[in-house]
C-alpha positions in Angstrom: -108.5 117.5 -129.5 -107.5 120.3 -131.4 -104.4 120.7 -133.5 -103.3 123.8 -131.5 -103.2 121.4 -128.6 -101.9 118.0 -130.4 -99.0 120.7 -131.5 -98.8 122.1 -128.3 -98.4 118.5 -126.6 -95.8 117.4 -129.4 -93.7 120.4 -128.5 -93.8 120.0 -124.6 -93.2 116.5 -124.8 -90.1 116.9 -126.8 -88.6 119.9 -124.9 -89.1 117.4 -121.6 -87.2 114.8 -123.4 -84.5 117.1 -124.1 -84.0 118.3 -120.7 -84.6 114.8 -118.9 -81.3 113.9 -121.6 -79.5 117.3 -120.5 -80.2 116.4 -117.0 -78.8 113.0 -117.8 -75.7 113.8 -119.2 -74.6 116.7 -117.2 -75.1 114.3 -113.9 -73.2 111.4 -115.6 -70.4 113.8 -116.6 -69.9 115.3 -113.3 -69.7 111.5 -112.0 -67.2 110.1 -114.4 -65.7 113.3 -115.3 -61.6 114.3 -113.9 -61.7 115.8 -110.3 -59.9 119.1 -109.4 -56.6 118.6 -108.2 -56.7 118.8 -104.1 -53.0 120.3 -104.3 -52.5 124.0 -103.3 -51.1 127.2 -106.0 -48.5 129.3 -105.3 -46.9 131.9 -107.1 -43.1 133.4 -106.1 -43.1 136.6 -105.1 -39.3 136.7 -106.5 -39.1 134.9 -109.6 -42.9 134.7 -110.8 -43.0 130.8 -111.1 -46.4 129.4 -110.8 -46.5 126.0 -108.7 -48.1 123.3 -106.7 -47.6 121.7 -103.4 -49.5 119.5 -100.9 -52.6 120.9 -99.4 -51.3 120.4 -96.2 -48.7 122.8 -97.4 -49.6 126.3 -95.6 -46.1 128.0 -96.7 -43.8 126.0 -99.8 -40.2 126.6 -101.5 -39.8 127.6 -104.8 -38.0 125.3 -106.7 -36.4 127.8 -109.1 -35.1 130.5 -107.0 -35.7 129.0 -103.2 -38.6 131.8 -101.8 -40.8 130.3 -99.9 -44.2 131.6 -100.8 -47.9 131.3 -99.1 -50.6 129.6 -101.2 -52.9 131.5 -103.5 -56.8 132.4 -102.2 -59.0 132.7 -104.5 
């Protein structure tokens, strides 16, 4: 074998390495990581107050000034 090859080889075989550890550790982060809250946003259209309710919660009631407010889309 060559040393351009042997060189070649070395480098490949450590990039895979790398990735198979990226790979790795993003899947085991996403496993034991914290989970979005399933709760729904809203925002009062009087008052401005930013706040979460139930998701089964199509339209809530501020709690600072009593609007009730549909849930944010994004």
């Amino acid at each position: 074998m060559s040393i351009a090859s042997l060189i070649s080889l070395y480098v490949v075989s450590l990039l895979a390495g790398l990735s198979a550890l990226t790979v790795y550790y993003e899947l085991r982060r996403r496993r034991f990581g914290p989970t979005g809250a399933e709760d729904r946003i809203f925002r009062c259209r009087n008052c401005g107050l930013v706040y979460t309710d139930d998701p089964d919660v199509v339209r809530s009631r501020c709690s600072q000034c009593g609007r009730s407010n549909d849930a944010i889309e994004f």
